[in-house]
Backbone bond lengths (Angstrom), bond angles and torsions (degrees), N, CA, C in turn:
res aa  C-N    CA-C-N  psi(-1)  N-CA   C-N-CA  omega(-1)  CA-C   N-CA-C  phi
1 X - - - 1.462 - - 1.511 111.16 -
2 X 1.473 96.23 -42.11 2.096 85.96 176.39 1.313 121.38 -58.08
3 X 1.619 114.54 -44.91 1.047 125.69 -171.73 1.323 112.58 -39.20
4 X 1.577 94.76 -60.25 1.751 117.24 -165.79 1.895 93.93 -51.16
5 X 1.477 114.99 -45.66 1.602 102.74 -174.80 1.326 104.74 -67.69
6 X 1.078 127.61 -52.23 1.983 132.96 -172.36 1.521 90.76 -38.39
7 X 2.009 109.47 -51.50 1.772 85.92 -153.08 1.851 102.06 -80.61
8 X 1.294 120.39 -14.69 1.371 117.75 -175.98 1.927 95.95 -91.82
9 X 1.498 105.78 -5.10 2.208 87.01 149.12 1.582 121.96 -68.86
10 X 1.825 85.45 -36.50 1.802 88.83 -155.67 1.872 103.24 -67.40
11 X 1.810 99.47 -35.49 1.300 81.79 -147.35 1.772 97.47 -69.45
12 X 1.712 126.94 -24.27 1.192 138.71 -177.41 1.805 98.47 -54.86
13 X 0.922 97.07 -52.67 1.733 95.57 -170.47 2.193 112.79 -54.43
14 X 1.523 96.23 -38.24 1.363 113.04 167.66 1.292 131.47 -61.62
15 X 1.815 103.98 -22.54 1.524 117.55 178.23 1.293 88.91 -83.84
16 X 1.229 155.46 -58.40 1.388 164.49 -112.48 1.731 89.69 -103.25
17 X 1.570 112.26 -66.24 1.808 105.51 168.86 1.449 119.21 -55.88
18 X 1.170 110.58 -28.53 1.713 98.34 -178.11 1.756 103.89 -76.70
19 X 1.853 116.15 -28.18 1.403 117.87 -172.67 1.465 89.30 -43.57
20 X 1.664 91.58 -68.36 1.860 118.05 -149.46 2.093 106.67 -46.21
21 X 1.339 95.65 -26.68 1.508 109.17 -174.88 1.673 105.84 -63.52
22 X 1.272 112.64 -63.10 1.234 118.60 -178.54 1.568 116.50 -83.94
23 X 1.276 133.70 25.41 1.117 149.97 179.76 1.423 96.29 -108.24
24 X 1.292 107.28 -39.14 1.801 119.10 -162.57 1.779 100.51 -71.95
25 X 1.619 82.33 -41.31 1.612 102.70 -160.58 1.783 118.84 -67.32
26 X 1.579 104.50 -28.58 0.958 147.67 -174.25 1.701 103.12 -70.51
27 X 1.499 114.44 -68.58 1.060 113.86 179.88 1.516 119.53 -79.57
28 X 1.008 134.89 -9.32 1.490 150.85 173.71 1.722 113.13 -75.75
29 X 1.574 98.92 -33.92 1.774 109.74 160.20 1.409 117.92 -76.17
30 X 1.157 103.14 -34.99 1.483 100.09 -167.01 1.926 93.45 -89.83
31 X 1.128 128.50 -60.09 1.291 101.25 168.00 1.757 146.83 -40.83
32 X 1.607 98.14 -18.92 1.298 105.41 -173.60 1.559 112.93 -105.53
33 X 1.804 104.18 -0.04 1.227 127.64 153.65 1.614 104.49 -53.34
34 X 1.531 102.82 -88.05 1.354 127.66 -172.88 1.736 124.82 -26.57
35 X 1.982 88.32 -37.01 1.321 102.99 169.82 1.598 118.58 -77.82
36 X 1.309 114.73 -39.81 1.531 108.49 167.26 1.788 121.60 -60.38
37 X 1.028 101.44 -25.71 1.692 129.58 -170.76 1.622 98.66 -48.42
38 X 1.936 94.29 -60.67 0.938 126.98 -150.47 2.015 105.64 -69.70
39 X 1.535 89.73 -60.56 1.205 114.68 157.65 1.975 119.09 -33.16
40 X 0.987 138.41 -65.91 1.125 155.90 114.35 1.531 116.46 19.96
41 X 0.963 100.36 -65.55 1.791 122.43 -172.84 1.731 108.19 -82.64
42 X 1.413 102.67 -21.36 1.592 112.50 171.60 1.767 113.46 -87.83
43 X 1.030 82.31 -45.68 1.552 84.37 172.85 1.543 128.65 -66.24
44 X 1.367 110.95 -45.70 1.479 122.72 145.52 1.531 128.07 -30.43
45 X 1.100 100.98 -52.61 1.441 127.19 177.23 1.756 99.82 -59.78
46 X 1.333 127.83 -56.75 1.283 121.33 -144.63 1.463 95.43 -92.55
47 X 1.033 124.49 -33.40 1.263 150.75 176.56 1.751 101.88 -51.27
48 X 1.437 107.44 -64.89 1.618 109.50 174.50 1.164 122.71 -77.71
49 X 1.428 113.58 0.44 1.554 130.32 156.65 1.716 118.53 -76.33
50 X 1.857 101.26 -43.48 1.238 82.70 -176.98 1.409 117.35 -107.59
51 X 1.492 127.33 26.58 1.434 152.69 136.11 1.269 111.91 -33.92
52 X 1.817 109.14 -64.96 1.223 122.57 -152.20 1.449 96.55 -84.93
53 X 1.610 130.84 -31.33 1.445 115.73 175.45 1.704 107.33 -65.13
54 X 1.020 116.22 -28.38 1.542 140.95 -154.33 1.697 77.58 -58.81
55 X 1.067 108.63 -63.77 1.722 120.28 -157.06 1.533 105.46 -68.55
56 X 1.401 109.03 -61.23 1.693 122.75 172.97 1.806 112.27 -35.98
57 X 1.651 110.09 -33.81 0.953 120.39 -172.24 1.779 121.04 -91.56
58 X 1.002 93.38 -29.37 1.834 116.59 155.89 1.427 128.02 -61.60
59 X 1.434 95.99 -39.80 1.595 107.63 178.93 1.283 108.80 -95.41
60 X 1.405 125.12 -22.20 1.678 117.74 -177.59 1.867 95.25 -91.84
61 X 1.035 125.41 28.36 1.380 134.93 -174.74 1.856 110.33 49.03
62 X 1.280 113.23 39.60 1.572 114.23 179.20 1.263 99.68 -125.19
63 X 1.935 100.95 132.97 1.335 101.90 -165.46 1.536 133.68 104.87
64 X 1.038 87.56 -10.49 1.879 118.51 -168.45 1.479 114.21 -92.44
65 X 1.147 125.78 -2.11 1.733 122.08 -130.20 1.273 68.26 -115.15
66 X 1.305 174.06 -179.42 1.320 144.52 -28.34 1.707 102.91 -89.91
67 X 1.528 112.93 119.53 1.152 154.56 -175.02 1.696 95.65 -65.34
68 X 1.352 123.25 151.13 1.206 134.60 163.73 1.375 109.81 -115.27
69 X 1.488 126.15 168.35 1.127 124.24 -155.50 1.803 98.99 -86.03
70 X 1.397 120.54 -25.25 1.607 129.84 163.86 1.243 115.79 -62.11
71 X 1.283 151.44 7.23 0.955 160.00 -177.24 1.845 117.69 -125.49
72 X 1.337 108.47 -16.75 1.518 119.61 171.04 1.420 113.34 -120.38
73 X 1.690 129.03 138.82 1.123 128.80 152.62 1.560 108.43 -96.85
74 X 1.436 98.12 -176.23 1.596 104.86 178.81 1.657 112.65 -126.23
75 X 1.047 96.66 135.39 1.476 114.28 -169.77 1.774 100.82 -116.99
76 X 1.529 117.38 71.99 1.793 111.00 -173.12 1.419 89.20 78.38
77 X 1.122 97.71 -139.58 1.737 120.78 -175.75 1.590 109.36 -75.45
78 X 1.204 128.48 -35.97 0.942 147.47 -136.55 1.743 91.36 -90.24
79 X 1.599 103.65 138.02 1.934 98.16 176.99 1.790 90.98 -108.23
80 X 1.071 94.12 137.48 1.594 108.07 156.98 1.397 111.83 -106.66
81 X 1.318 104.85 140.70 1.572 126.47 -174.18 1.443 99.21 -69.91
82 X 1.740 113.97 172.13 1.686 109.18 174.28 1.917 117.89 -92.28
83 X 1.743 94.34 -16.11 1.307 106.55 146.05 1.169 141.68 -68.94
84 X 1.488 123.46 5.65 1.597 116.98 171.34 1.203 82.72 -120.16
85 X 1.328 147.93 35.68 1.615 134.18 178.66 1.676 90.78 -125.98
86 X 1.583 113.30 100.58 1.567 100.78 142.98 1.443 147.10 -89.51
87 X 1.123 98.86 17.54 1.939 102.39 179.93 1.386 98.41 175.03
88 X 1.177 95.49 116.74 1.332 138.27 -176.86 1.886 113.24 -86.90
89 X 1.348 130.38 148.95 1.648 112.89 164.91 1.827 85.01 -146.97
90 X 1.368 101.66 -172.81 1.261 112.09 179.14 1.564 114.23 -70.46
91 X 1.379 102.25 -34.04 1.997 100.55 164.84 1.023 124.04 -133.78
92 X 1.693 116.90 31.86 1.567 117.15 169.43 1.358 112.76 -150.10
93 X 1.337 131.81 -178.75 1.411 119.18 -178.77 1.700 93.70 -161.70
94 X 1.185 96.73 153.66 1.954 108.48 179.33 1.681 102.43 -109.71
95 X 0.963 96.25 157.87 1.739 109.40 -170.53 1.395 97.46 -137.47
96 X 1.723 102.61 162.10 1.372 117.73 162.65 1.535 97.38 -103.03
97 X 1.436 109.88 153.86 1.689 110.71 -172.30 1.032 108.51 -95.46
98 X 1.688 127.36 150.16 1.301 108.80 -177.15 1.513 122.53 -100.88
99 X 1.541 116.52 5.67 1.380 154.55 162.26 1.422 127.23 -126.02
100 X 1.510 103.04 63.45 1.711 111.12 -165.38 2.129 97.59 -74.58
101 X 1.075 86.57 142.54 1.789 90.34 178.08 1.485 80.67 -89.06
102 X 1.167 154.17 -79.49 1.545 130.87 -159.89 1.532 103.60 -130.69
103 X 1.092 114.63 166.85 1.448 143.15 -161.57 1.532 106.20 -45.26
104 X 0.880 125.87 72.13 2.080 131.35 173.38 1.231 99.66 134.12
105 X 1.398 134.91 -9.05 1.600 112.67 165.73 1.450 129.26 -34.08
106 X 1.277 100.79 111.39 1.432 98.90 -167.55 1.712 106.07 -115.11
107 X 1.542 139.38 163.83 1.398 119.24 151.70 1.533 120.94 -104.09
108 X 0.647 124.91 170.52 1.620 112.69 163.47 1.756 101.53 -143.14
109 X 1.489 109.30 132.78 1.356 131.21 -158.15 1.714 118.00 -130.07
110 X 1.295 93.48 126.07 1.638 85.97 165.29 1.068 132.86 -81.61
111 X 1.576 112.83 133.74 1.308 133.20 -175.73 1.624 115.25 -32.33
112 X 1.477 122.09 -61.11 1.066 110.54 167.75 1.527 121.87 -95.37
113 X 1.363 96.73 136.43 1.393 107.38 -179.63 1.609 115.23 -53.89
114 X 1.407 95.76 138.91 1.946 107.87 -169.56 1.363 108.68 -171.77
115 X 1.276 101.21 113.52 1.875 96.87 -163.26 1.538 113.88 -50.30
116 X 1.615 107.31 -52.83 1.370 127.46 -174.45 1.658 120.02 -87.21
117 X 1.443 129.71 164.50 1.442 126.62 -166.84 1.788 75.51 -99.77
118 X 1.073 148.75 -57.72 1.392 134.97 -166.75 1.634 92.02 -60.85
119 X 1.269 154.44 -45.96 1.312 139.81 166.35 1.717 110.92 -27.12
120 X 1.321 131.65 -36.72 1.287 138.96 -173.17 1.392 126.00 -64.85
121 X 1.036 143.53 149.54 1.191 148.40 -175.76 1.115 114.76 -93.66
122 X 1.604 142.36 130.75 1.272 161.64 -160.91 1.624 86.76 -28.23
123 X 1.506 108.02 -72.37 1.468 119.95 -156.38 1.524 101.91 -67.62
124 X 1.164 105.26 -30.44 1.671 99.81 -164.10 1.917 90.80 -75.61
125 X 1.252 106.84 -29.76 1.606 88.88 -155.37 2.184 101.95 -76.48
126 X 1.549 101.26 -28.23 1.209 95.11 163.88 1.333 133.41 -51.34
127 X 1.555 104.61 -61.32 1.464 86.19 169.39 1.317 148.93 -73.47
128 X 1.452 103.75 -1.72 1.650 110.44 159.86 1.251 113.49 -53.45
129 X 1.297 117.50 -45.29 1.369 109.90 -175.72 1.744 110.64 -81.58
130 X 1.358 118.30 -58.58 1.341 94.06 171.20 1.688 129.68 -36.54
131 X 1.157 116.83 -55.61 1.581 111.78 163.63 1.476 122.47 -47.15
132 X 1.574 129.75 -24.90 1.064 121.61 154.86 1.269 141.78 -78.14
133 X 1.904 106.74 -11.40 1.142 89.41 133.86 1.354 160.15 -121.52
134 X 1.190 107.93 13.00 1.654 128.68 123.54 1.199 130.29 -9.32
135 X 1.355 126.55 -48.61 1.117 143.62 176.77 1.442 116.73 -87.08
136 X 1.493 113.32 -32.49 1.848 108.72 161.40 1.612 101.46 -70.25
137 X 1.210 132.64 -51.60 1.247 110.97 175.80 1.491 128.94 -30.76
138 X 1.112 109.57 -77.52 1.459 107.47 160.54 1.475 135.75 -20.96
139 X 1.150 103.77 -62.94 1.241 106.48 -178.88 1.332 108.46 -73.07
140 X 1.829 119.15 -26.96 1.575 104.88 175.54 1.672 125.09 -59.23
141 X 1.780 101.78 -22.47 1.427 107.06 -172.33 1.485 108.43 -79.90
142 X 1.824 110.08 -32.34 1.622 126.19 155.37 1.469 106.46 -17.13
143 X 1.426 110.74 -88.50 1.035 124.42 -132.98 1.870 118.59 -115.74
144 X 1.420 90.58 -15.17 1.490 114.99 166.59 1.521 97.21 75.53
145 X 0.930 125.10 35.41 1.585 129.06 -175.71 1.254 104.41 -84.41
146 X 1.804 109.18 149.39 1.556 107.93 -168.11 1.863 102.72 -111.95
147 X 1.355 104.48 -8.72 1.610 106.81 161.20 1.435 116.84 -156.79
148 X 1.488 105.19 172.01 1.908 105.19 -174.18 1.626 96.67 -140.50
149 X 1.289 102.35 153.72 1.317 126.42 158.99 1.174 111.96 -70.47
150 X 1.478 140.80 111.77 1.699 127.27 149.79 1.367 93.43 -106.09
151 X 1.359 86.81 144.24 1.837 99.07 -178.44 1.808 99.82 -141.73
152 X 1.033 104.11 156.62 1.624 114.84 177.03 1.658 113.56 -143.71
153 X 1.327 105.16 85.68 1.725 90.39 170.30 1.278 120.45 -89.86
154 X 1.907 105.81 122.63 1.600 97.64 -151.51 1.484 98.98 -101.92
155 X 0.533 109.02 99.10 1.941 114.42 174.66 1.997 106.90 105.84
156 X 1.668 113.81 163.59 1.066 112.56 -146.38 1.273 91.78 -83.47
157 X 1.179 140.15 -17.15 1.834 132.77 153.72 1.054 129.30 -40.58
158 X 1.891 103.89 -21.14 1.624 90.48 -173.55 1.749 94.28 -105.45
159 X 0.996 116.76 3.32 1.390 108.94 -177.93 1.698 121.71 133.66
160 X 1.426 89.19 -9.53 2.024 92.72 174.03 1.343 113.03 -87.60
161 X 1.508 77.84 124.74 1.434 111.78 -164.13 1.967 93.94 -84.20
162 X 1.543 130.41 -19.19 1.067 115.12 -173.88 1.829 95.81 -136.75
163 X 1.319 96.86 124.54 1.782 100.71 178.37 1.315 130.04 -55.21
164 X 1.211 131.93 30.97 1.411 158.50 -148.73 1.897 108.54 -145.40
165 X 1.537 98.92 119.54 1.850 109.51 -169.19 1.908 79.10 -67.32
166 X 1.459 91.68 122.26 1.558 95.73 142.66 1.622 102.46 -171.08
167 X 1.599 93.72 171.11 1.560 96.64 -137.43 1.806 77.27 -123.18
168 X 1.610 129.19 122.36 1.309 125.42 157.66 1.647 102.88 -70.26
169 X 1.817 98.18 147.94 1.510 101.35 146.67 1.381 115.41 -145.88
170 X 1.411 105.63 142.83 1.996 99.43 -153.60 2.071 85.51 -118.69
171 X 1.071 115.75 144.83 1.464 117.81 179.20 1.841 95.60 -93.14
172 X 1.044 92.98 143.44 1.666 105.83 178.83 1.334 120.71 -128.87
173 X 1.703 119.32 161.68 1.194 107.05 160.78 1.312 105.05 -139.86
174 X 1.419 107.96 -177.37 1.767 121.31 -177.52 1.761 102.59 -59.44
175 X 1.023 93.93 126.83 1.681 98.06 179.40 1.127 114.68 70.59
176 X 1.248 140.25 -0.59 2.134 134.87 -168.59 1.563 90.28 -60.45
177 X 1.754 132.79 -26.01 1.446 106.05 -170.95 1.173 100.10 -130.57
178 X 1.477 126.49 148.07 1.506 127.96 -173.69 1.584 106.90 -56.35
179 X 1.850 109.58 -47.71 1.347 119.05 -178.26 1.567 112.09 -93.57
180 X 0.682 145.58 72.08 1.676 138.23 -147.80 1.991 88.77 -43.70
181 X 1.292 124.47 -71.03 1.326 92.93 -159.13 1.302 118.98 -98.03
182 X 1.366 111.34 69.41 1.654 131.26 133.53 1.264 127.17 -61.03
183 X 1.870 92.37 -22.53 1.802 84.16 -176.39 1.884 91.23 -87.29
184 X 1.134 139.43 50.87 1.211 133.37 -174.51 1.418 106.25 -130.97
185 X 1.204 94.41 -39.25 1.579 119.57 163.52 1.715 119.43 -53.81
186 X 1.511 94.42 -53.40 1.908 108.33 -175.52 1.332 93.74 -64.89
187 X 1.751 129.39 -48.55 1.688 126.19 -164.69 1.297 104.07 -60.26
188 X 1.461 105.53 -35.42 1.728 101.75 -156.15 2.036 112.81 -68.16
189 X 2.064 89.65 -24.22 1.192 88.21 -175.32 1.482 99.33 -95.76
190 X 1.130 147.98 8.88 1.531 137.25 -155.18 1.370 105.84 -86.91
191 X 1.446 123.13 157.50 1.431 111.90 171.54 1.973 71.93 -179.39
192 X 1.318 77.75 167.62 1.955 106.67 -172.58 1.428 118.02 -45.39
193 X 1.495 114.15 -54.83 1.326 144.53 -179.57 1.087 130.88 -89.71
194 X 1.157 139.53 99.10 1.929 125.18 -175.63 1.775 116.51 -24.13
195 X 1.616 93.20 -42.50 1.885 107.59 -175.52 1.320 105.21 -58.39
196 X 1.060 132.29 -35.42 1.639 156.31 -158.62 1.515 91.43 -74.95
197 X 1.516 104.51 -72.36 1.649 105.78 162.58 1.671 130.86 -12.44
198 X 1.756 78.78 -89.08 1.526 89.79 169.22 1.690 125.64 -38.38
199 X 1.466 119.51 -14.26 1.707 93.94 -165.70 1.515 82.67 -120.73
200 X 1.315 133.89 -0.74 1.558 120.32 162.63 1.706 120.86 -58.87
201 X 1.060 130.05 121.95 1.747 151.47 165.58 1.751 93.39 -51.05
202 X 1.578 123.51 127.33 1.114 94.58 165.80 2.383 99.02 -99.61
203 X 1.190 98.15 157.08 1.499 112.95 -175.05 1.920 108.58 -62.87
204 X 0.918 108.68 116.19 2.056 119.46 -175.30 1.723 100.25 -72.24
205 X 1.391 129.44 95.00 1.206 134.00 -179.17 1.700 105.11 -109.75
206 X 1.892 94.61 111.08 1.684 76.61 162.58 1.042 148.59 -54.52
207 X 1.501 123.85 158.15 1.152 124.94 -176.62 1.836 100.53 -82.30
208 X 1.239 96.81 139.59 1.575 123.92 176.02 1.669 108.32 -35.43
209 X 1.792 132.79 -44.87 0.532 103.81 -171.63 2.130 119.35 -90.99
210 X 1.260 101.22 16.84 1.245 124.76 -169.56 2.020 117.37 -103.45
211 X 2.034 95.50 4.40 1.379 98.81 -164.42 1.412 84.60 -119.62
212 X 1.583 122.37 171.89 1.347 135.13 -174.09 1.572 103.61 -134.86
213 X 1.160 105.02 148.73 1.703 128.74 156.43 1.610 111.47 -59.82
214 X 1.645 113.37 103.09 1.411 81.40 160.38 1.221 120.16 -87.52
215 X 1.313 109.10 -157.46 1.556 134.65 -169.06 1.655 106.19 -70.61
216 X 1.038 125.44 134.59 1.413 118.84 140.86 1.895 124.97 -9.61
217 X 1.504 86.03 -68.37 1.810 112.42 -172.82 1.759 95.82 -56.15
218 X 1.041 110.87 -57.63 1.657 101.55 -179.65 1.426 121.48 -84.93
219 X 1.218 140.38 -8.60 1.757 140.92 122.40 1.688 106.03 -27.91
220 X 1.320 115.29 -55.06 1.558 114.40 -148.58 1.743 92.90 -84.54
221 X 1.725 116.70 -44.21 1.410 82.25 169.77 1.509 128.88 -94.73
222 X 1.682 133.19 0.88 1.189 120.12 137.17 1.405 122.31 -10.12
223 X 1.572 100.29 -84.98 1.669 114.33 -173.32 1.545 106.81 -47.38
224 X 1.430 147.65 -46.36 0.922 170.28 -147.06 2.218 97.76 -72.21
225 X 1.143 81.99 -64.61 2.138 98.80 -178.02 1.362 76.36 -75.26
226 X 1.467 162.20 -76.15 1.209 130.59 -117.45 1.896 102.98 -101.50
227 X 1.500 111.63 -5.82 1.601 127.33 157.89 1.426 113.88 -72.66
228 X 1.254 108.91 -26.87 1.463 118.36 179.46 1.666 112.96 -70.88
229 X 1.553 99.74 -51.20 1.866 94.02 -178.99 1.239 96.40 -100.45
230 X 1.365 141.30 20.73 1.676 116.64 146.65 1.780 116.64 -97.96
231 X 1.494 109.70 5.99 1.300 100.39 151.17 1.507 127.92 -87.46
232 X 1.631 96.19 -11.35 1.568 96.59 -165.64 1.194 98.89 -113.09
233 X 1.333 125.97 29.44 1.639 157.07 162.46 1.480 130.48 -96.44
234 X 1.455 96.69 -20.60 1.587 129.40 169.38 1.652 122.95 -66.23
């Protein structure tokens, strides 16, 4: 009879350690649940925290500053931003200058770089010019101007300061310069950079009262040789 109670202590006492075991076991999961849970929910958290600066910081323009190559053209060496570009075409683009000689000087440039306008391609060279003049429009309604300078210095002899076809156009008016072509003077010296400045030659043009009329006879055969190689230019 004892026995029988001893063995119905042991095995009761054994139900009670195996309860207490998986009670233990039980709560040790579910806490280390709670802690991953928890864990989880922090990370989430920091994560949609640092999303949301991510964005705040995109939109207040911080964070932004490395440029992609879709966002810059090339002007020579030189990158222009997509903010100094207002009008864009399939092979040319208009700029704001970053050394305007007067108030709307603008250039407008072909897309691909080409020192010379005979470097250009049929299509490309058209629409440079249609966009340029496109671009006096604008600026005529700008600025209410009753004339413009377009100028083209086509190669670095004549004064381009950057190996890249582009064409200035400055809006003008009656009288804006005491000498009107001073502004011929400012183009000849202009270029991107002050340094650029400095190493341009300016060109020795006589003075008017030091030049002559020619002849008829030497006009007529000028024109004559230069009819000659635009047929054989054909």
């Amino acid at each position: 009879m004892k026995c029988g109670a001893l063995l119905l202590s042991l095995l009761f006492s054994s139900f009670i350690d195996i309860e207490a075991f998986t009670s233990r076991t039980q709560k040790q999961a579910t806490r280390s649940h709670s802690e991953s849970a928890a864990k989880a929910s922090s990370n989430t958290i920091q994560y949609a925290n640092k999303c949301s600066d991510s964005e705040t910081s995109s939109q207040s323009g911080e964070g932004n500053n490395n440029m992609t190559a879709a966002d810059t053209m090339l002007f020579g060496r030189f990158k222009i931003l997509a903010s100094q570009i207002f009008h864009k075409t399939d092979h040319s683009f208009a700029l704001v200058n970053l050394r305007p000689l007067v108030p709307g000087h603008v250039l407008v440039v072909s897309n691909r770089i080409a020192p010379l306008l005979d470097d250009l391609h049929d299509h490309e060279y058209d629409d440079l010019w249609k966009t340029v003049r496109k671009v006096q429009r604008a600026l005529k309604a700008k600025y209410n101007c009753d004339a413009f300078n377009v100028a083209v210095q086509d190669g670095e002899g004549a004064g381009q300061s950057v190996p890249h076809v582009h064409i200035h156009i400055l809006p003008r008016y009656r009288g804006d310069l005491e000498r009107n072509d001073d502004i011929y003077d400012q183009l000849e010296m202009w270029a991107p950079r002050e340094e650029d400045c400095q190493k341009k030659k300016r060109l020795e043009v006589p003075d008017d009262s030091e030049r002559r009329d020619r002849t008829i006879e030497e006009m007529a055969e000028e024109a004559s040789i230069y009819q000659s190689l635009m047929k054989q230019s054909e």
